[in-house]
C-alpha positions as CSV (number, residue, x, y, z in Angstrom):
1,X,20.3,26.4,25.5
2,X,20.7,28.8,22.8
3,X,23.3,31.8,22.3
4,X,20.3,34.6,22.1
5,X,20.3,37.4,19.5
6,X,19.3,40.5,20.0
7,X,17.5,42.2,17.7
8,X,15.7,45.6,16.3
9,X,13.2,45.2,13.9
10,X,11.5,48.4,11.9
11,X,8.3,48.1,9.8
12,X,6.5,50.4,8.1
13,X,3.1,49.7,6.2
14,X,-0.4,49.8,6.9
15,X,-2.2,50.1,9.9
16,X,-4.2,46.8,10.0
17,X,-1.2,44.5,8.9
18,X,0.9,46.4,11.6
19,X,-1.3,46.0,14.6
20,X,-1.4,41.9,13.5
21,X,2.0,42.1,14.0
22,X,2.2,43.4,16.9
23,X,-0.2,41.4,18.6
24,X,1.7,38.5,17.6
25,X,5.2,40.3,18.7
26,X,3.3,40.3,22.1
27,X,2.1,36.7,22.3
28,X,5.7,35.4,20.7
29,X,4.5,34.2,17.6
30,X,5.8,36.9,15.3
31,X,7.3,34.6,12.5
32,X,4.6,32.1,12.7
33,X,2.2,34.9,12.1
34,X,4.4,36.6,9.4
35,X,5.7,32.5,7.6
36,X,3.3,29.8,9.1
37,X,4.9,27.1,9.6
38,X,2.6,25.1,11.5
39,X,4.1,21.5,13.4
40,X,7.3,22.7,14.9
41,X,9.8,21.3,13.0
42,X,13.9,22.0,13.6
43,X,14.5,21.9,10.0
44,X,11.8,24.2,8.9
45,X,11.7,26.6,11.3
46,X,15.5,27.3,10.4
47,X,14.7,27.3,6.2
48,X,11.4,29.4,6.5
49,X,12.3,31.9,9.6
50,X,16.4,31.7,9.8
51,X,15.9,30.8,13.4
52,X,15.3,27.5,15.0
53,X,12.4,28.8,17.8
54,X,10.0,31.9,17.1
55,X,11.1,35.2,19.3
56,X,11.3,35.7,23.1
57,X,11.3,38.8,25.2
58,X,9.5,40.8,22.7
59,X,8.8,44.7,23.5
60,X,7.0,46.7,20.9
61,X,6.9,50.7,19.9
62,X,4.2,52.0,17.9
63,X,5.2,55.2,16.2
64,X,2.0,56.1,14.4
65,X,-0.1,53.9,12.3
66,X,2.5,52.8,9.8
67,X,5.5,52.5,11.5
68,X,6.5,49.8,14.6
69,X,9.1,48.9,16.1
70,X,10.2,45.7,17.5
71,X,13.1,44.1,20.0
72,X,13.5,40.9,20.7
73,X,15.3,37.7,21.2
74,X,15.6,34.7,18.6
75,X,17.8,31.2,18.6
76,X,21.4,31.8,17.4
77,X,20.6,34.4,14.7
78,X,18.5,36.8,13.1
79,X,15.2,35.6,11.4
80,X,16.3,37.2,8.2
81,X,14.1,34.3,5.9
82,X,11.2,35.8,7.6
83,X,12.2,39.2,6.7
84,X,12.4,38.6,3.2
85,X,8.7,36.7,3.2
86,X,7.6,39.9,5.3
87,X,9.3,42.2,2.8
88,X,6.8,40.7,0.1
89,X,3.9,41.3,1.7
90,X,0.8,43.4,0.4
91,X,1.2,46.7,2.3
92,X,4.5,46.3,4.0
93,X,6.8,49.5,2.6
94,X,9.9,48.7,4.2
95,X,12.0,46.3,6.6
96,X,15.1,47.2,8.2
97,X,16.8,45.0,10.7
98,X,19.9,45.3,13.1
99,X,21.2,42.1,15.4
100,X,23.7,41.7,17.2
101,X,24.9,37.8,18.6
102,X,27.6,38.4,21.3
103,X,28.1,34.6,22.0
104,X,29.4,34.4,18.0
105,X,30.4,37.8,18.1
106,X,28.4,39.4,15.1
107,X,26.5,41.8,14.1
108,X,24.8,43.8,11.0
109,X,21.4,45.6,9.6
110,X,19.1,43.9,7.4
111,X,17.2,46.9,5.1
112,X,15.3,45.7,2.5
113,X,16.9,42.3,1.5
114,X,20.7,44.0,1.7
115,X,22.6,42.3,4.5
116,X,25.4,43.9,6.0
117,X,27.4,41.5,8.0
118,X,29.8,42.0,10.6
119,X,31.9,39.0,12.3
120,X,35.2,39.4,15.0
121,X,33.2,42.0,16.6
122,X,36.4,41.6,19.2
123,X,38.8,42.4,16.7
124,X,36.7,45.1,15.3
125,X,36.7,46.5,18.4
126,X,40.2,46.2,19.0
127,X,41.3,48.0,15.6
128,X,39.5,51.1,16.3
129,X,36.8,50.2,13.5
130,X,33.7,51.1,15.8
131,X,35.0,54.8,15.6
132,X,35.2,54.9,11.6
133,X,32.8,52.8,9.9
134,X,29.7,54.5,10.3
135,X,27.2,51.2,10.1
136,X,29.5,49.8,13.1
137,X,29.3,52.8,14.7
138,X,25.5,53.0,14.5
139,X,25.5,49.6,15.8
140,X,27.5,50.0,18.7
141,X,25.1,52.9,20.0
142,X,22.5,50.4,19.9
143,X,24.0,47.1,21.3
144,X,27.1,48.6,23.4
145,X,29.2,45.8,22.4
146,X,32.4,48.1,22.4
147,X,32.5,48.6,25.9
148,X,31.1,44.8,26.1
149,X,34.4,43.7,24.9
150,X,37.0,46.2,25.9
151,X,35.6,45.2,29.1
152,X,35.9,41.6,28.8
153,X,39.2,39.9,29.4
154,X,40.7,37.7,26.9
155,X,40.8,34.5,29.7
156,X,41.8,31.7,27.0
157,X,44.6,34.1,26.0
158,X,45.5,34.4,29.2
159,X,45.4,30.4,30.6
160,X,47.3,29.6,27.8
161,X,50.1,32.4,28.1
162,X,50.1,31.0,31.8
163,X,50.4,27.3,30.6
164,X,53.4,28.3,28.1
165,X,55.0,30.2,31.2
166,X,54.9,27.3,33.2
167,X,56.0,24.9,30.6
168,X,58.8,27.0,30.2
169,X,59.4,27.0,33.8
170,X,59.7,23.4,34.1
171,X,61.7,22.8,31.0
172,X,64.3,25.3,32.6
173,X,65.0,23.4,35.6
């Protein structure tokens, strides 16, 4: 079983290329539709899409004829090689991602072939930086992960404190 990602995908370009993608956003097979791949294969899915299994949990926003927007779940990480085949595409204007991974703990926005990538979201977190970089920032409104983590408690940190404490304990007496 996978960690999921969650991600926010914005398109905007013409009409009849936008409603293929969103039929395919709706049956799950939005990156076979945008980089056929054909025979399932764990090797090419992850080269051609950046993601070992097309997307899951798909739910789709139309906001007129040339703009969608998509959320959904892929395999470990955002299908950014998809992006960049979509971002070549006859009609497509622009592409702007954001994802967010809390099992590896990063997140970032795709737009337009620039990746801005954010790992430790923990430590991020922790050092205030969700309050003073403004991409962060703009992340956290959309995944929450702030409050996911402040929430959270460290329980390796703690079992091993506890483990030192009662080594200490016994080499004491």
């Amino acid at each position: 079983m996978p960690n999921w990602c969650n991600n926010k995908l914005e398109i905007s370009g013409n009409k009849e290329y936008l409603d293929t993608l969103e039929k395919a956003a709706n049956e799950g097979t939005l990156l076979e539709t945008i980089k056929p791949i054909g025979e399932w294969k764990y090797d090419t899915a992850v080269a051609e899409w950046g993601t070992k299994w097309d997307i899951s949990d798909a739910g789709v926003d139309r906001v007129g004829d040339t703009e969608l927007v998509m959320f959904f779940d892929t395999a470990w990480a955002p299908p950014v090689n998809a992006y960049e085949t979509l971002l070549d595409k006859d009609g497509i204007e622009s592409v702007v991602a954001t994802y967010f991974e809390p099992g590896m703990c990063f997140t970032g926005v795709w737009d337009n072939s620039d990746d801005i990538f954010y790992e430790d979201i923990p430590s991020l977190v922790k050092s205030g930086a969700t309050e003073t970089d403004p991409i962060l920032e703009q992340l956290n409104d959309e995944y929450g992960f702030a409050e996911w983590y402040e929430e959270e408690p460290d329980e390796l940190v703690e079992w091993i404190e506890d483990g030192v404490k009662a080594k200490q304990v016994s080499h004491d007496v």
